[in-house]
C-alpha angles and dihedrals in degrees: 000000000000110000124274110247086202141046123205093191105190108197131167107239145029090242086068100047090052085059095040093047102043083047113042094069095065091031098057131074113255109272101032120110136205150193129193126196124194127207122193109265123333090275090060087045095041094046095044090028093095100038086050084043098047077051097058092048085062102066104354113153115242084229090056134087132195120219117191113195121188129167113240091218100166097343132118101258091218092035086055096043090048090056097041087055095051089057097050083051093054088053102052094248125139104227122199090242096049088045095054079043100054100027087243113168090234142034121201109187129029122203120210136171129210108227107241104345136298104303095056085073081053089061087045091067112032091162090069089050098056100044073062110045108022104185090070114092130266089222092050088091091056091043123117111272093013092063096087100042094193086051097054101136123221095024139305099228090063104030081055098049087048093056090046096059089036074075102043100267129135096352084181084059137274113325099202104188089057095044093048090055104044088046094039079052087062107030124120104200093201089062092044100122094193110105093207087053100049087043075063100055094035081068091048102058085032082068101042106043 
């Protein structure tokens, strides 16, 4: 497969697109280009996401991928991919997954799933945090409960948010757009500890290279 020249990276929320966008310029090799374009919440994404995608099949460039990224949130991971990958079939669409299924030469459109949002790629950097946000502390990471950022239980949004205003950040609660860029400005994707997160960029220089 020769390398995609462009990305088209559908994501649910603004919060996302902040990170992606901070991040992919340093991320990508020189000479790719990107989009990203963010819905309202993953019901608003999972309910639009066949009729954009039938869109796509209907002009998409051979040197362009699609990239869908949705948080799992509650869902079953495999529940929720199945039915992401449903969807991209509907559509017309070659998904990576369908194409290392069937043996086929391309793939158009990779689905991946942030495990289990946004935030747990934060914990899977804590460098870039706190390039970001210098008052946490540098240990959180090793501590008990934060070691294994895709296994955070109750919720990393809000794990996150608690550890933030522990330090003296966003006392009226977490501003997300402002934290995803200020952490996507410092991240390193090679040292992100978080599995969901390196399956993502796996996609990404699949598709690039």
């Amino acid at each position: 497969m020769a390398g995609a020249r462009h990305l088209v990276l559908l994501v649910e929320e603004p919060s996302m697109e902040a990170f992606l966008q901070s991040l992919l310029p340093r991320a990508l090799p020189a000479g790719r280009t990107f989009e990203v374009h963010p819905f309202q919440g993953k019901p608003d994404l999972m309910s639009k996401l066949e009729g954009r995608l039938r869109g796509f099949a209907l002009w998409l460039p051979e040197d362009w991928r699609l990239v869908v990224v949705v948080d799992r949130d509650d869902d079953d991971c495999k529940a929720l991919k199945a039915r992401m990958e449903a969807v991209t079939t509907r559509a017309g669409l070659m998904s990576r997954t369908r194409r290392l299924a069937d043996g086929a030469r391309d793939w158009q459109l990779a689905n991946r799933i942030a495990v289990e949002e946004l935030e747990a790629w934060y914990f899977g950097d804590w460098t870039a945090v706190r390039g970001a946000f210098p008052r946490v502390p540098v240990t959180l990471a090793s501590r008990r409960g934060f070691r294994h950022p895709d296994d955070i239980a109750g919720g990393t949004w809000e794990a996150f948010e608690r550890v933030l205003q522990r330090h003296g950040y966003f006392s009226a609660g977490l501003g997300k757009i402002e934290a995803a860029r200020a952490i996507g400005e410092h991240a390193a994707p090679a040292r992100n500890g978080s599995p969901s997160f390196q399956v993502f960029l796996a996609a990404l220089m699949e598709a690039v290279s």
